[in-house]
C-alpha positions as CSV (number, residue, x, y, z in Angstrom):
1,X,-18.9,-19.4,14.0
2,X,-17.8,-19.7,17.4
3,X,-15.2,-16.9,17.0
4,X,-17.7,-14.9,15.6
5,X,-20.0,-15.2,18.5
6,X,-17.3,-14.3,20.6
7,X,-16.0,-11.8,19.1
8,X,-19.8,-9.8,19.3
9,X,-20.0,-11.0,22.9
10,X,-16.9,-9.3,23.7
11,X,-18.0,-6.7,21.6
12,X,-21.9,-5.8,23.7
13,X,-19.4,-6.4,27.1
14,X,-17.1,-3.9,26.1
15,X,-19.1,-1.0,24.7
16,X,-21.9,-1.8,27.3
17,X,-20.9,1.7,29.1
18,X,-22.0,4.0,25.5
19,X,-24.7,1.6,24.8
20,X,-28.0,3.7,25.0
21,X,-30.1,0.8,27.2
22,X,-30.8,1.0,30.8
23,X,-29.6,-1.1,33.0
24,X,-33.1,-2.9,33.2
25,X,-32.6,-4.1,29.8
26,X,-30.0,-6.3,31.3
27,X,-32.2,-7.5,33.9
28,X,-34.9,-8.4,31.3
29,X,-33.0,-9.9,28.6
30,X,-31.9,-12.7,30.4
31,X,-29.8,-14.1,26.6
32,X,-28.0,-11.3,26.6
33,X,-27.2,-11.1,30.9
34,X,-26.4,-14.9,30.1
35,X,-23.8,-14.6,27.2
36,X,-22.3,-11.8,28.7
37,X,-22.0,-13.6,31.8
38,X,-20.4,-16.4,29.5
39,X,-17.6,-14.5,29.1
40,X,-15.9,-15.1,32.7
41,X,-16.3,-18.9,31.5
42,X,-14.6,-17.6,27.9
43,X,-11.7,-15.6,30.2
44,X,-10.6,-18.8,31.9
45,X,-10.2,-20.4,28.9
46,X,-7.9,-17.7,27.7
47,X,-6.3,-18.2,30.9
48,X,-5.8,-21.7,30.0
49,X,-4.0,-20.9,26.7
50,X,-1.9,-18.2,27.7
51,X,1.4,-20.4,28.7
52,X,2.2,-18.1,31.5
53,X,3.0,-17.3,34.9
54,X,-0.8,-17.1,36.6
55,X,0.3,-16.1,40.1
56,X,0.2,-12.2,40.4
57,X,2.7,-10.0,41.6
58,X,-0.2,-8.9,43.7
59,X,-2.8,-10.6,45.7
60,X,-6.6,-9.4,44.7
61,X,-9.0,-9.0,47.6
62,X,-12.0,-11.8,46.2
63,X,-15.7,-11.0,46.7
64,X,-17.8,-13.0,49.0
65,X,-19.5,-15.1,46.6
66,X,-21.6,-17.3,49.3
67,X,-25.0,-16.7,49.2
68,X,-26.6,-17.6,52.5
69,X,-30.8,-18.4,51.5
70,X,-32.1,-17.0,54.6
71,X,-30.4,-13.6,55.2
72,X,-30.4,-13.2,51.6
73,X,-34.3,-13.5,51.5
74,X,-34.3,-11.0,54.5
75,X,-32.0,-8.3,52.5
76,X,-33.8,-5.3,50.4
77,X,-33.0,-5.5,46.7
78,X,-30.9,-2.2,47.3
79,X,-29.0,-3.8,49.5
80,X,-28.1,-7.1,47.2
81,X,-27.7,-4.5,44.5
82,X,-24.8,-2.6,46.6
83,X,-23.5,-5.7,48.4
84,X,-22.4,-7.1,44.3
85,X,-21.4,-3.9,43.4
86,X,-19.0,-3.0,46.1
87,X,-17.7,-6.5,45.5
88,X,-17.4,-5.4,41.8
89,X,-15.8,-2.9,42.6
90,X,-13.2,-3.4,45.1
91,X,-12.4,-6.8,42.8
92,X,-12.2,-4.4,39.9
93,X,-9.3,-2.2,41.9
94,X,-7.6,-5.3,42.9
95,X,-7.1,-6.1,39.6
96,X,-6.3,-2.7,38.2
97,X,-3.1,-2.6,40.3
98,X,-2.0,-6.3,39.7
99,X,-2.5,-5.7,36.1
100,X,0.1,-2.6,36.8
101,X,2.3,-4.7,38.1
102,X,1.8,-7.2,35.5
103,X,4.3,-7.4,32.2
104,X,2.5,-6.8,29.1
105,X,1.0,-9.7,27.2
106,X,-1.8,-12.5,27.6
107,X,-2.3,-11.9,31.4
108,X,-2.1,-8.5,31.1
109,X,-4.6,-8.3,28.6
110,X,-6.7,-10.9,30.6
111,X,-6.6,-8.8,33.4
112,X,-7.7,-5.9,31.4
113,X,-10.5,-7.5,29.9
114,X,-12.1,-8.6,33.7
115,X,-11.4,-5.4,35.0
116,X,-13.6,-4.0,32.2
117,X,-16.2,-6.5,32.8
118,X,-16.2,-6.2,36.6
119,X,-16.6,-2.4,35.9
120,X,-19.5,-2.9,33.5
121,X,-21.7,-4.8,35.7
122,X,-20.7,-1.9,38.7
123,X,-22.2,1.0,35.9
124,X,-25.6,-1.7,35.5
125,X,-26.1,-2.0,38.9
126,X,-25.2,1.5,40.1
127,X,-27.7,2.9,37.4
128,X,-30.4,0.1,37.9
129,X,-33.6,2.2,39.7
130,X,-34.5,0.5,43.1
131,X,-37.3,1.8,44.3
132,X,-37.4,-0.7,47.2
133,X,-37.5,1.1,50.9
134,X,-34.8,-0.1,53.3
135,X,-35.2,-3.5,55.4
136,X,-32.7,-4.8,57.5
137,X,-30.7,-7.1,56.7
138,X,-27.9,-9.2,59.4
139,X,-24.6,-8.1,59.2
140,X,-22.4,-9.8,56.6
141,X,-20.4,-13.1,58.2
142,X,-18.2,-13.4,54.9
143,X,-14.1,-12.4,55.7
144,X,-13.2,-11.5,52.5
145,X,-9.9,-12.9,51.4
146,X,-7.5,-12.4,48.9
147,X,-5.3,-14.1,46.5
148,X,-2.5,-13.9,44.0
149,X,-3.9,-17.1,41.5
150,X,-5.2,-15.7,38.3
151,X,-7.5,-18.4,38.1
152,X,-8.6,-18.1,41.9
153,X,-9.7,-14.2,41.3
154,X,-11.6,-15.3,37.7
155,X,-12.8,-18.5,40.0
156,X,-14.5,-15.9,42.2
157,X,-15.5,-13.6,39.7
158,X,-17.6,-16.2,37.7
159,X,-18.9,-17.6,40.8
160,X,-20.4,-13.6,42.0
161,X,-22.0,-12.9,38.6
162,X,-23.4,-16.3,38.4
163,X,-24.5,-16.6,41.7
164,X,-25.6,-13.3,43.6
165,X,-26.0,-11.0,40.6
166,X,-27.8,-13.6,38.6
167,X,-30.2,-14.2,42.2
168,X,-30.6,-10.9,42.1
169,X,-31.6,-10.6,38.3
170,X,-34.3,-13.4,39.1
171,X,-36.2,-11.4,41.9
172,X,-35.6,-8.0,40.0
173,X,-37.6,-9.9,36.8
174,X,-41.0,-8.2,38.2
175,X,-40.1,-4.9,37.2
176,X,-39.8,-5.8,33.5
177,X,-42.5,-3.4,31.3
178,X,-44.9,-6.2,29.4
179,X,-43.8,-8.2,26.1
């Protein structure tokens, strides 16, 4: 049963780029935003079970993951959306050239499997309709850093999509058409 579910969550998170929703579907639906934001948790136990080497050849820049209440109250909905997406993004190259550099098996695939899912939220929130004009927000404090722990950069990952995208989610809820 469990494998099942997994299987169909890995499924949605993979095929989420030809699905025919808009990207305000995800922000609605919060079961489906929440399993498919289960699957960073499902990645580091794959992680756990590979019996390999978890330090990469290459260190991955992480995202700044801190959410700070007061400038983040302060900052347009625009702005939080590009703020996670860059982060997505530059994450998502990171890991495209340690997985290069990566022999092919269980991290490998890991690797592949968070870069598409790193992508996939970058296509939500680059499509996602923000209609919001600009405020101004205080420039970003966070240093980003980097590392070359496999678990560190999923660590990081989880902690983005659970934290600012899933912050950002809540406040976009508003814009949700009636049930």
């Amino acid at each position: 049963m469990a494998l099942n579910k997994l299987l169909l969550l890995w499924m949605v998170a993979s095929e989420l780029r030809d699905a025919e929703t808009k990207p305000i579907d995800f922000v609605c639906n919060r079961t489906a935003r929440r399993a498919m934001n289960a699957a960073a948790a499902e990645m580091a136990n794959t992680l756990s079970n590979c019996n390999a080497l978890v330090t990469l050849a290459t260190p991955v820049q992480l995202p700044c993951v801190a959410l700070h209440k007061a400038s983040w109250e302060n900052t347009s909905h625009k702005q939080k959306r590009d703020d996670i997406a860059d982060s997505l993004r530059h994450l998502s190259n990171g890991i495209k050239v340690a997985r290069v550099q990566t022999q092919p098996g269980c991290v490998s695939s890991l690797l592949q499997r968070l870069e598409r899912s790193a992508s996939n939220y970058v296509h939500i929130l680059t499509n996602l309709d923000l209609s919001q004009g600009p405020v101004e927000s205080p420039a970003s404090t966070c240093v980003p850093q980097s590392s070359s722990s496999l678990s560190t950069v999923l660590r990081a990952y989880t902690r983005l999509i659970s934290g600012k995208l899933e912050a950002l989610m809540e406040k976009l809820v508003d814009k949700c058409p009636p049930q």
